[in-house]
SERO-4910 file (N, C-alpha, C, O; in steps of 0.05 Angstrom, whole numbers):
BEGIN
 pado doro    nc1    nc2    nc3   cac1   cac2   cac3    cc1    cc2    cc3    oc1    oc2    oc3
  Unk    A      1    546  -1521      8    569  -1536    -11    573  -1559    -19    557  -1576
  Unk    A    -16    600  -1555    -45    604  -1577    -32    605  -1609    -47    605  -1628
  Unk    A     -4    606  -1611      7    624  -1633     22    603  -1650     35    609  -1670
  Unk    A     19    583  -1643     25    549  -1654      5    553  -1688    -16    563  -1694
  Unk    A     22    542  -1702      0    538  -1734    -16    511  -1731    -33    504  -1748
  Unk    A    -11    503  -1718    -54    485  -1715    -72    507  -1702    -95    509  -1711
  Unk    A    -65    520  -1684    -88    541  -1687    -96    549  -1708   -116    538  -1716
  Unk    A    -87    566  -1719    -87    576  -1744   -111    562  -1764   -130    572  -1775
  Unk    A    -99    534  -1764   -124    522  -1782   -136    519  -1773   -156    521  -1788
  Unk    A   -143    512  -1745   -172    500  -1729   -183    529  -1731   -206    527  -1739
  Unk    A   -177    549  -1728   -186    578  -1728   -202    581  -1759   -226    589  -1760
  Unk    A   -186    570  -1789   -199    572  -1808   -221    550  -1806   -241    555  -1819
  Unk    A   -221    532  -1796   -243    513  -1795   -268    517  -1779   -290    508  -1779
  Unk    A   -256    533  -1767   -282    548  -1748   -288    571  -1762   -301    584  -1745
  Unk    A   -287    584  -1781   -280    608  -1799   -307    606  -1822   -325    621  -1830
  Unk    A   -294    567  -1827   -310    561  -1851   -345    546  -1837   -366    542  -1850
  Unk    A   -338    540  -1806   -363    535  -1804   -381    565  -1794   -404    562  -1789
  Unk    A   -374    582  -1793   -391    601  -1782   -395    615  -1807   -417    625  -1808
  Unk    A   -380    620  -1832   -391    617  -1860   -409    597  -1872   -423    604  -1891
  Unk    A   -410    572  -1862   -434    557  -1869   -464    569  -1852   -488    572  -1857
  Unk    A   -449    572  -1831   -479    584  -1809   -492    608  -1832   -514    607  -1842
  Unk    A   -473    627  -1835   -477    648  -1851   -506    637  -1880   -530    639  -1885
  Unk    A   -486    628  -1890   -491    626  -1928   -525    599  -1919   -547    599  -1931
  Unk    A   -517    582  -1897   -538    552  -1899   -565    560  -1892   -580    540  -1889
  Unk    A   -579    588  -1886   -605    593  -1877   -619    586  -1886   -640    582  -1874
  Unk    A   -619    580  -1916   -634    574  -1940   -638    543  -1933   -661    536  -1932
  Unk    A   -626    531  -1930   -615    499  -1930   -636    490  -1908   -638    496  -1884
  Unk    A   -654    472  -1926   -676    460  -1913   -672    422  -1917   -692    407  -1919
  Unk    A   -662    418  -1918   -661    382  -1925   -681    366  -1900   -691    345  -1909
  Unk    A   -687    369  -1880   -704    354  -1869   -730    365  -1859   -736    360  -1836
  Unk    A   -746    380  -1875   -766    394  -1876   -757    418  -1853   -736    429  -1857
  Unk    A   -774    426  -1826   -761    448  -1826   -739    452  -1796   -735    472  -1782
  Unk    A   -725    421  -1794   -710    421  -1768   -684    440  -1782   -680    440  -1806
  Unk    A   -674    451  -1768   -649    464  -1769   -625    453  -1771   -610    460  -1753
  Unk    A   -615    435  -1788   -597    415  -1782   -570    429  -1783   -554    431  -1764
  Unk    A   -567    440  -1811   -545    459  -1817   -530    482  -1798   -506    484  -1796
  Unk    A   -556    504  -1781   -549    510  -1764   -540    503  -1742   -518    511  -1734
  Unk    A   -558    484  -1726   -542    463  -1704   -520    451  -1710   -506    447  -1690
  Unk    A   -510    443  -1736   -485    427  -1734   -466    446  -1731   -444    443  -1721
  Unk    A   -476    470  -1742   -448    496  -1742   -444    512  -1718   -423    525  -1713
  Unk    A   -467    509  -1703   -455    525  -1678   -440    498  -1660   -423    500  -1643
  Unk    A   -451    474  -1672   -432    452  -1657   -406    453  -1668   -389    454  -1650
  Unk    A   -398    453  -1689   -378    460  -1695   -352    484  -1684   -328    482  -1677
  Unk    A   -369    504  -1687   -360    526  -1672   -346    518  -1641   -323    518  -1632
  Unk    A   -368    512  -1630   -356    506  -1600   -344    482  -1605   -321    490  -1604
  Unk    A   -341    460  -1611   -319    444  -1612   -292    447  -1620   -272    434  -1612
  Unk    A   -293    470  -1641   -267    484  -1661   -256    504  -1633   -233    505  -1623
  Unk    A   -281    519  -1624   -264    536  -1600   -261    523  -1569   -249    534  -1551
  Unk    A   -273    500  -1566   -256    478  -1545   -223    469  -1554   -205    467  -1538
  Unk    A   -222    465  -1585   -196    457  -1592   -175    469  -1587   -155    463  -1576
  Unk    A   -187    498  -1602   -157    519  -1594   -155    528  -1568   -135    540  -1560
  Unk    A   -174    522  -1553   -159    530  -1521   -148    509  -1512   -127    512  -1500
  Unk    A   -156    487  -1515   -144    459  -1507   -116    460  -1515   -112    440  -1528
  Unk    A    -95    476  -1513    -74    473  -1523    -56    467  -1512    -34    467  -1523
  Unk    A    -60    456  -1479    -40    443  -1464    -49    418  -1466    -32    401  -1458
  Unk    A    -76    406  -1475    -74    377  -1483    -78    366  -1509   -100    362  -1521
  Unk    A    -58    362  -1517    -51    355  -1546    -72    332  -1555    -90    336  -1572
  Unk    A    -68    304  -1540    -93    292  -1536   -114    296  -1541   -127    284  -1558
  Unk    A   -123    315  -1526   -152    317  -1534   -160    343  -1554   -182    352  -1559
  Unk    A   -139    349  -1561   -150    364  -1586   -144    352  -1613   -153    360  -1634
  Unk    A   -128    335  -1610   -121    314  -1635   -159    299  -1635   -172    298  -1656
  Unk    A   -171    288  -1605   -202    281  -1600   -221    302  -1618   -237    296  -1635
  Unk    A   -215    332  -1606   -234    347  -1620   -238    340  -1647   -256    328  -1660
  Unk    A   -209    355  -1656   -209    352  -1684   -223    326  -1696   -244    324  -1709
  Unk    A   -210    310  -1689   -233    287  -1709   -255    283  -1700   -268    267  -1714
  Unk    A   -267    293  -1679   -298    294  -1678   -307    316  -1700   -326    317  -1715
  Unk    A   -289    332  -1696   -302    361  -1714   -306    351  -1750   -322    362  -1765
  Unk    A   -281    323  -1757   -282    319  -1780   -297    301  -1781   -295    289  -1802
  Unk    A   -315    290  -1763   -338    275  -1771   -355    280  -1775   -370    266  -1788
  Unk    A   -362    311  -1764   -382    330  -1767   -390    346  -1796   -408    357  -1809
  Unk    A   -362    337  -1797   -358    366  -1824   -364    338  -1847   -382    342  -1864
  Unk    A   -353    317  -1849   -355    282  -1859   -385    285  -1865   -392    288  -1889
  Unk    A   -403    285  -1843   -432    284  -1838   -443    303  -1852   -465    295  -1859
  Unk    A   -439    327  -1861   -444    354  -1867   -450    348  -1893   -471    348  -1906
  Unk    A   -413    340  -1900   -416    341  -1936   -434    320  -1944   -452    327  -1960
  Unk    A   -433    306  -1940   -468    284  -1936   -486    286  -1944   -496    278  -1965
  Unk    A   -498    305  -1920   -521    320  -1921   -532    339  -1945   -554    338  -1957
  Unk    A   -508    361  -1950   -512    383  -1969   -509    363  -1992   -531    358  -2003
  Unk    A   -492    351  -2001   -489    343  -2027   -525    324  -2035   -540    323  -2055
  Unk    A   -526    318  -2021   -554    296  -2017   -582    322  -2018   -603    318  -2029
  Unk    A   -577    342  -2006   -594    369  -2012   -589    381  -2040   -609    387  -2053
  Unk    A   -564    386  -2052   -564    396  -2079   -568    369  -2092   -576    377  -2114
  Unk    A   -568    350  -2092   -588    335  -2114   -604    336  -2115   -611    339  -2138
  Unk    A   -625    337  -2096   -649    338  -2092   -665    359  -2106   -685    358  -2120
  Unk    A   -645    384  -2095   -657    411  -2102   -655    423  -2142   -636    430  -2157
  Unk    A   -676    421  -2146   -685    430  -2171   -674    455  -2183   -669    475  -2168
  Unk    A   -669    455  -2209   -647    481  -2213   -665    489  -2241   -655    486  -2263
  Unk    A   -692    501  -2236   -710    515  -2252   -701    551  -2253   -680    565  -2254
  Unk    A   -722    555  -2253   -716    580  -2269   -725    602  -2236   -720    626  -2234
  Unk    A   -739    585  -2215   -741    603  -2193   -706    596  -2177   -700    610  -2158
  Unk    A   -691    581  -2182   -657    574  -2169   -648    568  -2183   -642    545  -2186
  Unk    A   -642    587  -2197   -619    578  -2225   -593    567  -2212   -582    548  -2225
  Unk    A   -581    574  -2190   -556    569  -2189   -560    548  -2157   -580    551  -2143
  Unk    A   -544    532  -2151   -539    519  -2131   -518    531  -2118   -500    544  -2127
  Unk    A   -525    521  -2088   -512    529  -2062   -479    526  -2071   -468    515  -2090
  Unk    A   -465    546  -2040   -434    533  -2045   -429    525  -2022   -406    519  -2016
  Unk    A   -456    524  -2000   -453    506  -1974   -434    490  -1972   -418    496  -1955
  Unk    A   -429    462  -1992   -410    443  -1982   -387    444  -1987   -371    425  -1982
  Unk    A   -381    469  -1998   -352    482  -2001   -338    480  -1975   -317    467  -1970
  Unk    A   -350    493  -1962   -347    504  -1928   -339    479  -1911   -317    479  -1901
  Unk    A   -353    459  -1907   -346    435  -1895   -323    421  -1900   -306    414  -1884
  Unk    A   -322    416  -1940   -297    404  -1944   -266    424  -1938   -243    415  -1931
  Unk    A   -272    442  -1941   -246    467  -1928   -248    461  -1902   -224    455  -1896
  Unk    A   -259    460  -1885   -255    444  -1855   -247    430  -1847   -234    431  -1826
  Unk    A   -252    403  -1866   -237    385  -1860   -201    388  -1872   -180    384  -1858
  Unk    A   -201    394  -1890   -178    399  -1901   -160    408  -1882   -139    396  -1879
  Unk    A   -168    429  -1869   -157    454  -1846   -154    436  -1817   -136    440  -1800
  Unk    A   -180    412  -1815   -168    402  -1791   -150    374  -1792   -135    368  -1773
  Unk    A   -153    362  -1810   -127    347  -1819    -94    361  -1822    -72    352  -1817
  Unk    A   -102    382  -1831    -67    397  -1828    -62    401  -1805    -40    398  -1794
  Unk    A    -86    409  -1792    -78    420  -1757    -76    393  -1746    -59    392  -1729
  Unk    A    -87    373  -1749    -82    340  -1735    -51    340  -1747    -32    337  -1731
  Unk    A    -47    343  -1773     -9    335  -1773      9    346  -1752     29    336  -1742
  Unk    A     -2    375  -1749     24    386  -1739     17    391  -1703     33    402  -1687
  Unk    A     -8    382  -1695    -17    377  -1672      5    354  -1667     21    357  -1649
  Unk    A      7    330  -1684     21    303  -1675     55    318  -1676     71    320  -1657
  Unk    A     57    323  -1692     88    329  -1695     95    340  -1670    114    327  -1661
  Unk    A     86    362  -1651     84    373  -1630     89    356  -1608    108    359  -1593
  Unk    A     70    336  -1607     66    318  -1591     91    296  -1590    102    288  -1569
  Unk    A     96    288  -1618    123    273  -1617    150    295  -1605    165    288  -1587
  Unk    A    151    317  -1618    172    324  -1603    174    332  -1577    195    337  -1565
  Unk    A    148    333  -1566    149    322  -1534    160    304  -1524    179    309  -1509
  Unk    A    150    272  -1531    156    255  -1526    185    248  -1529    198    233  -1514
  Unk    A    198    265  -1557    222    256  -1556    246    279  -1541    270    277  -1539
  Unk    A    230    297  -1533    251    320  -1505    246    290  -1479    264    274  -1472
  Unk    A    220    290  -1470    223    270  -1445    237    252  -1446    240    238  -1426
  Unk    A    248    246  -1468    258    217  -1463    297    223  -1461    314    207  -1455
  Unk    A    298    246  -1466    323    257  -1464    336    258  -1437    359    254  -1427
  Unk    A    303    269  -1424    312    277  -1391    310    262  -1375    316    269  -1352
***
């Protein structure tokens, strides 16, 4: 069922990575591989493997924490890029890139709680019948 509230968040977590795709063009941390982009369209399709995956609880409880290793890996990355990156008078202001990642994870930890809760009250109808 698409209309479950872990969608919902896996939906904002996919929300906030296609806002990183958006805002990260600038974001160069390993001279000029694309890291930022590749991880977000990985993201994306893993976030939209999750929400269809909705008859296996299992493996979208799998997604999800792949997706929060991703997003784990991310904040990493950017935070390790705004150090780096010099805040002179040509970039006065720093990125809000790793905003986006940590709201992801956030969003897929809530959706992992109530993914499990789901799943337990499965387990506890079958055991009725």
């Amino acid at each position: 069922m698409l209309q479950r509230i872990q969608t919902i968040w896996v939906f904002l977590a996919v929300l906030a990575a296609v806002f990183l795709y958006i805002t990260g063009q600038d974001v160069a941390v390993f001279g000029n591989i694309p890291v930022i982009n590749i991880a977000s369209i990985a993201l994306v399709i893993i976030g939209s493997l999750s929400i269809f995956s909705f008859k296996n609880r299992k493996r979208q409880i799998l997604l999800n924490k792949i997706s929060i290793f991703i997003n784990a890996l991310l904040i990493g990355v950017l935070v390790y890029w705004l150090l780096n990156l010099s805040g002179g008078i040509d970039f006065p202001e720093k990125g809000i890139e790793p905003v986006f990642p940590l709201i992801a994870v956030i969003c897929l930890l809530i959706a992992n709680v109530y993914t499990g809760k789901d799943e337990r009250l499965v387990k506890s109808v079958d055991r009725l019948r």
